[in-house]
NUKOL-812678 format. One record per residue (C-alpha): x, y, z; residue in three letters; residue number from 1. Coordinates in Angstrom, 1 decimal, always signed. Layout:
<pts>
u / v / w / code / pos
X / Y / Z / ALA / NUM
...
</pts>
This chain:
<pts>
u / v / w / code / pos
-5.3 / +18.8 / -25.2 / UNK / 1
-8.1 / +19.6 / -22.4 / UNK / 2
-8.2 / +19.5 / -18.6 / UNK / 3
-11.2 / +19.2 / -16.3 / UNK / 4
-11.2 / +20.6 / -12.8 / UNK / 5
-13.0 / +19.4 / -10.3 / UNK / 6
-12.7 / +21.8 / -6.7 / UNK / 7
-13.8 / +20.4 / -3.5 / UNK / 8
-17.1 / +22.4 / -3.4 / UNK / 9
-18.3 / +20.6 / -6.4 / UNK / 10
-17.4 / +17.0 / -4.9 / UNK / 11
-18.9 / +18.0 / -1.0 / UNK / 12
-22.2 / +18.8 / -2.8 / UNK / 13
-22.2 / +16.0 / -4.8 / UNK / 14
-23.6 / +12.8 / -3.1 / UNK / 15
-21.8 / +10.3 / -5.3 / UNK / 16
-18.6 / +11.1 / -3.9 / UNK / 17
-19.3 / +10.4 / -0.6 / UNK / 18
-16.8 / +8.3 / +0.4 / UNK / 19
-13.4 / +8.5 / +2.3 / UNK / 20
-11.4 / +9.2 / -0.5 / UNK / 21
-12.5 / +12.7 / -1.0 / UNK / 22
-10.8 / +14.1 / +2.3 / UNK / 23
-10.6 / +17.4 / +1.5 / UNK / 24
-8.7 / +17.6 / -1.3 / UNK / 25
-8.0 / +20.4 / -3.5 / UNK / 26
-7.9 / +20.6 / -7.2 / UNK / 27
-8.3 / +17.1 / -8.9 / UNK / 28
-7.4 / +17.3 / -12.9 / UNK / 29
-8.8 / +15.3 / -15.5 / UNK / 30
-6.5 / +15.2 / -18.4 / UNK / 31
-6.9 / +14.0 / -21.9 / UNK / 32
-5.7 / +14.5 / -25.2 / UNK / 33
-7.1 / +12.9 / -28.5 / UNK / 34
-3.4 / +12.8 / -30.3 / UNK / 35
-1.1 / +10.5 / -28.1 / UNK / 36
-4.2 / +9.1 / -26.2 / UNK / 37
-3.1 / +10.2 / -22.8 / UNK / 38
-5.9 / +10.0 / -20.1 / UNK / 39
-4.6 / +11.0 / -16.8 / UNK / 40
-5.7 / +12.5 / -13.7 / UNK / 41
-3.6 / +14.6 / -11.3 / UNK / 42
-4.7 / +15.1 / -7.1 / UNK / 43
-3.6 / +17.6 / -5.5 / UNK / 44
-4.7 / +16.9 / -1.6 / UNK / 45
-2.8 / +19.9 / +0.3 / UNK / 46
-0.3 / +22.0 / +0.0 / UNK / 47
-0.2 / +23.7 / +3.1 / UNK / 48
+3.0 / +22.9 / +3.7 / UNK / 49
+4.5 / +23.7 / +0.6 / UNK / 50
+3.5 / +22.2 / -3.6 / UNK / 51
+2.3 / +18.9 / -3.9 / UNK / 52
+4.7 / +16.5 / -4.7 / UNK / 53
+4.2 / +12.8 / -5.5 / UNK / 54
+5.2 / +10.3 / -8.4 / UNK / 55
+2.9 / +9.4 / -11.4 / UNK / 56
+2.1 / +5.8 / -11.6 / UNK / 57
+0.6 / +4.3 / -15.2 / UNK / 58
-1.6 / +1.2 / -14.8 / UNK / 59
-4.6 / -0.4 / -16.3 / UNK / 60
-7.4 / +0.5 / -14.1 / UNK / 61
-10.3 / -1.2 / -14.5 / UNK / 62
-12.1 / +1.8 / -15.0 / UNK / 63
-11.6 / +5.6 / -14.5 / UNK / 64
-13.5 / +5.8 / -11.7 / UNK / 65
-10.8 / +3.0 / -10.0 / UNK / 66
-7.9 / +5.1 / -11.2 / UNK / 67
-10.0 / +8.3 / -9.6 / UNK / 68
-10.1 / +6.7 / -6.5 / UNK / 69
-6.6 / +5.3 / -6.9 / UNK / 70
-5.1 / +9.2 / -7.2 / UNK / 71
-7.0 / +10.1 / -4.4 / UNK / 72
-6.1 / +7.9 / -1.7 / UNK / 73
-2.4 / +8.0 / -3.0 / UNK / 74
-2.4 / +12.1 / -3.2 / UNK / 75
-4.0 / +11.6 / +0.1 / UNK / 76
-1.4 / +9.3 / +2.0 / UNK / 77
+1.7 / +11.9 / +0.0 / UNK / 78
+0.4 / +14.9 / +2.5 / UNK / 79
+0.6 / +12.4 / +5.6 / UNK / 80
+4.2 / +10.8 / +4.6 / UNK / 81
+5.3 / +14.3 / +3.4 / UNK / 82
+4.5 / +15.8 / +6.9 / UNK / 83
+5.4 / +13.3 / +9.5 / UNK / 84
+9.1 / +13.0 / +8.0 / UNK / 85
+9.2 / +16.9 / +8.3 / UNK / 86
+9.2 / +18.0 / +4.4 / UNK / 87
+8.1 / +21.0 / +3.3 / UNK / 88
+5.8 / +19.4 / +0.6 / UNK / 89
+2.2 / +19.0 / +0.1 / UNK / 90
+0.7 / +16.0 / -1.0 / UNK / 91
+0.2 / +15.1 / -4.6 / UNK / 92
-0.1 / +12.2 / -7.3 / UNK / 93
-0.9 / +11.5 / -10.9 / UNK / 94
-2.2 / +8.5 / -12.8 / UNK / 95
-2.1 / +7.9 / -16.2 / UNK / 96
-5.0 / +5.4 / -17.7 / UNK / 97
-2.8 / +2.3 / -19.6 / UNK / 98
-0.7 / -0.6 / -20.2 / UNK / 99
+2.9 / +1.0 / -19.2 / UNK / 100
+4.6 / -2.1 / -21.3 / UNK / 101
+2.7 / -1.4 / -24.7 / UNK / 102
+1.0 / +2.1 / -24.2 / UNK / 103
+3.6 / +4.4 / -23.1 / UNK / 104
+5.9 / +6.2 / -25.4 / UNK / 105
+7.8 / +9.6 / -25.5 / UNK / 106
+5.2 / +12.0 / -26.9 / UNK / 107
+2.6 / +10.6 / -24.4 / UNK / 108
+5.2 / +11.8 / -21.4 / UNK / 109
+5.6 / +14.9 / -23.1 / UNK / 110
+1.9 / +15.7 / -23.6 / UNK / 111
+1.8 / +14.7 / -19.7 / UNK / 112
+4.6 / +16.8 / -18.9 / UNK / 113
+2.7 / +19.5 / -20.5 / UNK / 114
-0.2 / +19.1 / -18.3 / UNK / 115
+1.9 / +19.1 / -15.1 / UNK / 116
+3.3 / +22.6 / -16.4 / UNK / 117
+0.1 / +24.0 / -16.9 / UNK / 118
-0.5 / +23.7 / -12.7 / UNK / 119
+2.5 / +25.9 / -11.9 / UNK / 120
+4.3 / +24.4 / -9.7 / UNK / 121
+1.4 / +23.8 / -7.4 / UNK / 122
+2.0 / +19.9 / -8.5 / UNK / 123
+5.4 / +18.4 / -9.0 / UNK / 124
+6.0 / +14.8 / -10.4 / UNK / 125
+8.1 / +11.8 / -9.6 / UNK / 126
+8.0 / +8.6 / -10.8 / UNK / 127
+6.3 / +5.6 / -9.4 / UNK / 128
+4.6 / +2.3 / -10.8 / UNK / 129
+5.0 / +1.8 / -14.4 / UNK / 130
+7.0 / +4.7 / -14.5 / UNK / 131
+11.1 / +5.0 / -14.9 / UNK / 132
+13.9 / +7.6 / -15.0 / UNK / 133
+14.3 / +7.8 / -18.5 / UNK / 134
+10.3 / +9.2 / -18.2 / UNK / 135
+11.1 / +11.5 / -15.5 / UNK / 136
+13.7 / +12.6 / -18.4 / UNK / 137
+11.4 / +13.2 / -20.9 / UNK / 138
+8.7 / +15.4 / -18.8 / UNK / 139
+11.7 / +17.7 / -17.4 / UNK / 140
+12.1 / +18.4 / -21.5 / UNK / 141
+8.5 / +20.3 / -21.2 / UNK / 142
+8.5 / +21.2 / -17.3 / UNK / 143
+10.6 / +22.2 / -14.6 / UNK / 144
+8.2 / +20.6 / -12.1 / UNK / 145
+9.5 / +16.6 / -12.4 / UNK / 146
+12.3 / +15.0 / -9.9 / UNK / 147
+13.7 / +12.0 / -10.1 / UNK / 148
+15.3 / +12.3 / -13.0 / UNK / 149
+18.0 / +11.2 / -13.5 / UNK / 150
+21.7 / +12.0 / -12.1 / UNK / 151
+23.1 / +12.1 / -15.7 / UNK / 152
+21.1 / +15.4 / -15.8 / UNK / 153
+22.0 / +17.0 / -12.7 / UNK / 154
+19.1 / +14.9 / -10.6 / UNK / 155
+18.9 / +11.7 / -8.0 / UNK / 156
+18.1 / +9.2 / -10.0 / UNK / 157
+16.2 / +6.0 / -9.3 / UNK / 158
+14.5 / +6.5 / -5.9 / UNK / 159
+13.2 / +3.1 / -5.5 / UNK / 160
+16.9 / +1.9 / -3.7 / UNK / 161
+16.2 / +4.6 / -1.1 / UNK / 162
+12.7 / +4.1 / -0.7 / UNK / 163
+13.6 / +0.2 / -0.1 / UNK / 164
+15.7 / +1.5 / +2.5 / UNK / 165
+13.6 / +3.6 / +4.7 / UNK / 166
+10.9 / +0.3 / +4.6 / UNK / 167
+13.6 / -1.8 / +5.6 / UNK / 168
+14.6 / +0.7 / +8.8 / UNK / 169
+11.0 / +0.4 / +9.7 / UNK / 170
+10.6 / -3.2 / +9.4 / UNK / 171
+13.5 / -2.9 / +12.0 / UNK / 172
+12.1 / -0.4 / +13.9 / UNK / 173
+8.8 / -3.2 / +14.5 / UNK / 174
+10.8 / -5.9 / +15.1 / UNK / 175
+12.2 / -4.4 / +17.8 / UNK / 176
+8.9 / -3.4 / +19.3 / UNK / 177
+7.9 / -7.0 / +18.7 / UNK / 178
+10.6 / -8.9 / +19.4 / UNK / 179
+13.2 / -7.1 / +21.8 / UNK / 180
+16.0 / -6.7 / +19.1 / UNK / 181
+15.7 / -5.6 / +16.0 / UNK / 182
+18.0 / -8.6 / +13.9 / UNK / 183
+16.3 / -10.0 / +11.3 / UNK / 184
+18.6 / -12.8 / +11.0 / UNK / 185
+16.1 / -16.4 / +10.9 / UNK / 186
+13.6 / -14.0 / +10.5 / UNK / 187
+10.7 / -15.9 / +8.1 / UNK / 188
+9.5 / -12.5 / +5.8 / UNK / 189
+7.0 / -12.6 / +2.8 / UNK / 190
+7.6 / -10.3 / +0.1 / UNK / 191
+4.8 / -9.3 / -2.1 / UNK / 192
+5.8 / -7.7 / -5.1 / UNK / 193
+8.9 / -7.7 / -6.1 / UNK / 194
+9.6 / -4.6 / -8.2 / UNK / 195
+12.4 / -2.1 / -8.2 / UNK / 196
+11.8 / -1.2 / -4.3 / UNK / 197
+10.9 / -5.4 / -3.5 / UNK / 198
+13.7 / -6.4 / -4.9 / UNK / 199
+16.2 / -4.1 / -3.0 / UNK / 200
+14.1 / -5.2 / -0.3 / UNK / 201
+14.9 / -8.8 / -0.6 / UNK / 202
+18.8 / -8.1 / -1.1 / UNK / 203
+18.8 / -6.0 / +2.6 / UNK / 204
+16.7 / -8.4 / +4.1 / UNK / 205
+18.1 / -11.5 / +2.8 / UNK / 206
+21.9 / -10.4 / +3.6 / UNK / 207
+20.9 / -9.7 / +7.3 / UNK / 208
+20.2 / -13.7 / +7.3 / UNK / 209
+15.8 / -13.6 / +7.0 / UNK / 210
+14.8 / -16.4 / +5.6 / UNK / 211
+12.6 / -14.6 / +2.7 / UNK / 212
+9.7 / -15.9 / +0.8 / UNK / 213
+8.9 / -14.3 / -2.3 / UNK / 214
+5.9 / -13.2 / -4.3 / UNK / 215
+4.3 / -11.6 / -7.4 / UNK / 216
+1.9 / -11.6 / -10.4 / UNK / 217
+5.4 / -11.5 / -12.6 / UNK / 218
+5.6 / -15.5 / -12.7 / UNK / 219
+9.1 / -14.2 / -15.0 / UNK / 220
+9.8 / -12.2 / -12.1 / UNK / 221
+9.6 / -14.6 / -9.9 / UNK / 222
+11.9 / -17.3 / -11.3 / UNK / 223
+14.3 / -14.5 / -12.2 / UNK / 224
+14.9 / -13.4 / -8.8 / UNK / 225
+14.7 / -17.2 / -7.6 / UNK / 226
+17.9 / -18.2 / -9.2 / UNK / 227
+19.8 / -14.9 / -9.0 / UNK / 228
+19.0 / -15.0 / -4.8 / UNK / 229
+18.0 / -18.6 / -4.2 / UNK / 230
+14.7 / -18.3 / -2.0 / UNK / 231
+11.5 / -19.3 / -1.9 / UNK / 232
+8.6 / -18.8 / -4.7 / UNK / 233
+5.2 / -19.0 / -3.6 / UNK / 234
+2.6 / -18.4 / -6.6 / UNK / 235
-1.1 / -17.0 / -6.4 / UNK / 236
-2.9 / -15.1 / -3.8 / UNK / 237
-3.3 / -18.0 / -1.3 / UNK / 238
-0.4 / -16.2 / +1.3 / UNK / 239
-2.1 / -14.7 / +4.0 / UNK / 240
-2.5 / -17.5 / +6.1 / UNK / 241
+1.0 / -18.4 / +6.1 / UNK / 242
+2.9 / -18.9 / +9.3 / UNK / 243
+5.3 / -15.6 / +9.3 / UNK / 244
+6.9 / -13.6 / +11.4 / UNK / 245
+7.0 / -10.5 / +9.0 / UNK / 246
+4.7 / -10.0 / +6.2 / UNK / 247
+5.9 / -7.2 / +3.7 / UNK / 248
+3.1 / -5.9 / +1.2 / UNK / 249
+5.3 / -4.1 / -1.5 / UNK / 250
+2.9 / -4.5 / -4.7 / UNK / 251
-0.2 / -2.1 / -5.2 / UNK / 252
-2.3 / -1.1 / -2.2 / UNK / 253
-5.7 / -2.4 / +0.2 / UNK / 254
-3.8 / -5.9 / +0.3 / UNK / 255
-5.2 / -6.0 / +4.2 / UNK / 256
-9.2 / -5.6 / +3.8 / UNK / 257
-12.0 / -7.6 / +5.0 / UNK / 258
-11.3 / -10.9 / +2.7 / UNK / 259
-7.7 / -11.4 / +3.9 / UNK / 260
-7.2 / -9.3 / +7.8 / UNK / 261
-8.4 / -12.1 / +9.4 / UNK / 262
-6.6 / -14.8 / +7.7 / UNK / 263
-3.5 / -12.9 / +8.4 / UNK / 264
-0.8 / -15.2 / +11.0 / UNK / 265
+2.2 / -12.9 / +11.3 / UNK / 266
+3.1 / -10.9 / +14.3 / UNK / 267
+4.7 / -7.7 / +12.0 / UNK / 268
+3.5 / -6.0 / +9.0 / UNK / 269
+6.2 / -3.8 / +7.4 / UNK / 270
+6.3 / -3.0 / +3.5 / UNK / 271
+6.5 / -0.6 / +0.7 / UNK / 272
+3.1 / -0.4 / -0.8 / UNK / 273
+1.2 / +2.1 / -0.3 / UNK / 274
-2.4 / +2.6 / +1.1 / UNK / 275
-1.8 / -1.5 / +2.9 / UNK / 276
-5.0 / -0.9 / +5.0 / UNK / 277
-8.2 / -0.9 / +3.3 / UNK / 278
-10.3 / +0.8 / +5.6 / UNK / 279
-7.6 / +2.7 / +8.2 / UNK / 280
-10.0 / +2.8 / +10.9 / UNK / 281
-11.6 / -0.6 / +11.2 / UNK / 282
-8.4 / -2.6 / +9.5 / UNK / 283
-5.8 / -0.5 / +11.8 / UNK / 284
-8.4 / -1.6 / +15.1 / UNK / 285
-8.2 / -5.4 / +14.1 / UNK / 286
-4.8 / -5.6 / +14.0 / UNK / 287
-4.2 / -4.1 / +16.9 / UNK / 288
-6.1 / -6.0 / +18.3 / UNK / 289
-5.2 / -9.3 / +16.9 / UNK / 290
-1.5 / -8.1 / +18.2 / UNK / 291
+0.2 / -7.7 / +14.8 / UNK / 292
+2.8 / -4.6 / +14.7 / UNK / 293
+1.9 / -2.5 / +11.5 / UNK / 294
+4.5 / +0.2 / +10.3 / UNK / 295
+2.6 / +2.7 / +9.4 / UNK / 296
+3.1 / +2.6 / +5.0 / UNK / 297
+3.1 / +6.4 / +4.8 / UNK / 298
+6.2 / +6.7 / +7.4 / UNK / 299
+8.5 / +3.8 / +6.3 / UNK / 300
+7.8 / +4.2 / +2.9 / UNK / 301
+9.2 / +7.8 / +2.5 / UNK / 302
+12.3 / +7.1 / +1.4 / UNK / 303
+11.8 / +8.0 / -2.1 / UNK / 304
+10.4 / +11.2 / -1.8 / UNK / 305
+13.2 / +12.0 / +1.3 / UNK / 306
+15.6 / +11.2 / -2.0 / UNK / 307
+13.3 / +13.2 / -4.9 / UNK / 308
+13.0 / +16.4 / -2.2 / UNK / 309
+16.9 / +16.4 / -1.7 / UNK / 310
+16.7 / +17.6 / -5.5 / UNK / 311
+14.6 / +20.2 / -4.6 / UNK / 312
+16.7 / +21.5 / -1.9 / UNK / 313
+20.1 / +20.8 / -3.0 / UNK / 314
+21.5 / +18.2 / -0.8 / UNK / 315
+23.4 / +15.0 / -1.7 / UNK / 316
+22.6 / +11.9 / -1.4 / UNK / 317
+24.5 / +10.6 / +2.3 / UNK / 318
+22.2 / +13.6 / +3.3 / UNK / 319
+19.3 / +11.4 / +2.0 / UNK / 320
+20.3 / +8.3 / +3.3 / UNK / 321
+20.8 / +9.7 / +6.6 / UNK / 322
+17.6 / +11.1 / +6.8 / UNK / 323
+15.8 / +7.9 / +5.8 / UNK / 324
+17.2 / +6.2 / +8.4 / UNK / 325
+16.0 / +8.4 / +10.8 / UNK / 326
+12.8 / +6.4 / +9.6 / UNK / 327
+13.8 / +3.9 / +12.6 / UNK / 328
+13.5 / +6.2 / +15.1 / UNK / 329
+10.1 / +8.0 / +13.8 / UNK / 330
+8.8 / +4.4 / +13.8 / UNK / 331
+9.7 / +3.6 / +17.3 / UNK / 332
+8.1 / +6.2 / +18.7 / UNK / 333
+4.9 / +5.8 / +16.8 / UNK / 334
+4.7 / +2.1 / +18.5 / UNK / 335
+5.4 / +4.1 / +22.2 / UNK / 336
+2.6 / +6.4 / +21.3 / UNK / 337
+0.3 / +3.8 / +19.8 / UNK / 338
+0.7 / +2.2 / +23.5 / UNK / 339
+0.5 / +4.9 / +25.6 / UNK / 340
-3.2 / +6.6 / +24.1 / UNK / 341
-4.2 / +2.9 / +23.6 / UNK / 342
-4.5 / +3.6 / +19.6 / UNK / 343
-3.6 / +2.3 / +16.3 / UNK / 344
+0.1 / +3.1 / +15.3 / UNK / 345
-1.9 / +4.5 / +11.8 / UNK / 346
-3.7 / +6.8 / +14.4 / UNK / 347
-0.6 / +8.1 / +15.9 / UNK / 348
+1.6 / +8.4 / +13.3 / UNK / 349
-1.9 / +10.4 / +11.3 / UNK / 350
-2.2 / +12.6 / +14.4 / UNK / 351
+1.4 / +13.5 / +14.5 / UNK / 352
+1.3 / +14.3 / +10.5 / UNK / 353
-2.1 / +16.0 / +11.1 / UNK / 354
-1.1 / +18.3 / +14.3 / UNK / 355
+2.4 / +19.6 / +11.9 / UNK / 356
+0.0 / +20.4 / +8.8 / UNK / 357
-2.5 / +22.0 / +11.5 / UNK / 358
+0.6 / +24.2 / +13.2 / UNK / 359
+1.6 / +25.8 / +9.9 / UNK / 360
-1.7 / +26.5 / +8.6 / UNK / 361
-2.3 / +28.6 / +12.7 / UNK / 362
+1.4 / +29.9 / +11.4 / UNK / 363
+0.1 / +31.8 / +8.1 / UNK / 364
-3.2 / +32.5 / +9.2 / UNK / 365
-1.8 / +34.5 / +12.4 / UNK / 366
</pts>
């Protein structure tokens, strides 16, 4: 078992990582171990308001320097979506290098369990893509620093149902900005990805009365999910020029980038993914400017950690719920501030995130 540690002096003088996703983190850890064959890396990006917390997602990268990049941008967006819902969490995430069907098995959670001990607390995990409860089990067998585990054992459980939830207040919340009223009923609304969060997506949407379109790289999945809620399947990548009213990105992340923004012909973009925008700056400009209402992915997707942080601090699960939905609310007032400065709502809801992390940091330092 060895870690590498990279600090942020070592990546500012290094020219190769030069790009956005180094934003000041501030321990990244390179984990690997020769027995089980775990090859993981754990971002921590800030944890001024409290340890990093943020769910491990297992994948099959292309390369290490894709899941590098990956945990960076995710660790990254956890500080932001951690702050503007008023947690006392830094943000945080872990990767681990592999196919999660044929790759994963109990000692390869426990030998990453192990590493996430060996930070002490200053990292706690969750689960995320690839990842279950049952995982979330085995780690907390090696570490007290996991959540999501599940309510058997004294924790929350599955946070994908509350995650779906917060997305689907948001979605709401830009709808009403958009429309007038925030009904979704005859609303036309493109899923993509349809995992544990898209499909509890689907069910809220769907029962409001949207007509819902889904999609996935899971053709399975797909036909599953067909018959049991009896929508609309489209296959492949060729969606983004569809006529919708609500497009809904809920599979991995940089789904709007320069090959598909401007093919985009929906008037909302509301979904559970994370990191939707490929380059926040330019990307968040063009929609605004092509008039499409983007819920901010950090803010209406922080359900789940809302529901993994109520383990942390004891509260039940209504508490949760009611706090997610206060997502709505959060979201409409991004829109309103978004108008007002004349900026993107990723802008606003960043500075708002930014000026609470920039507060307590004046607080400790006084």
């Amino acid at each position: 078992m060895t870690s590498n540690i990279i600090n942020n002096d070592l990546i500012k003088k290094d020219p190769v990582f030069g790009q956005l996703s180094f934003d000041g983190h501030e321990q990244i850890v390179f984990c690997n171990d020769e027995d089980t064959g775990l090859k993981a890396i754990i971002g921590i990006h800030n944890t001024v308001l409290g340890p990093a917390l943020g769910g491990t997602r297992m994948w099959t990268y292309q390369s290490e320097w894709h899941a590098l990049n990956d945990v960076l941008r995710l660790s990254r967006g956890m500080t932001y979506k951690s702050a503007i819902t008023g947690l006392n969490l830094g943000g945080g995430k872990a990767v681990i290098i592999g196919d999660a069907k044929t790759q994963k098995n109990d000692a390869l959670m426990r030998k990453f369990g192990e590493f996430v001990n060996s930070m002490s607390g200053r990292y706690i995990t969750a689960e995320d893509v690839g990842m279950e409860t049952r995982d979330m089990d085995i780690i907390r067998e090696v570490t007290p620093h996991v959540t999501g585990i599940s309510e058997s054992n004294g924790g929350s459980g599955n946070p994908s149902p509350v995650t779906a939830f917060g997305v689907y207040m948001g979605m709401k919340a830009a709808v009403k900005h958009k429309f007038g009223s925030d009904s979704l009923d005859g609303k036309k609304i493109l899923v993509q990805g349809v995992g544990h969060v898209g499909e509890t997506l689907v069910k809220l949407v769907s029962d409001e009365g949207a007509q819902v379109i889904i999609n996935d790289i899971n053709e399975n999945r797909l036909e599953e999910l067909s018959k049991k809620y009896n929508m609309n399947v489209i296959l492949g990548n060729d969606i983004y020029n569809l006529d919708l009213d609500i497009y809904a990105p809920c599979a991995l992340g940089a789904s709007i980038n320069d090959d598909t923004i401007h093919q985009l012909n929906t008037k909302v973009i509301a979904g559970a993914a994370n990191n939707q925008l490929a380059d926040e700056v330019k990307h968040g400009r063009i929609l605004k400017e092509k008039g499409i209402a983007y819920a901010p992915d950090f803010l209406i997707n922080a359900g789940g950690i809302i529901n993994v942080y109520g383990e942390l601090e004891g509260y039940s699960k209504e508490e949760s719920l009611k706090k997610t939905e206060n997502i709505y609310n959060t979201t409409l007032e991004i829109f309103k501030l978004s108008e007002k400065e004349n900026i993107t709502t990723h802008r606003a809801a960043f500075n708002i995130a930014q000026k609470r992390i920039d507060n307590r940091k004046k607080e400790k330092n006084s």
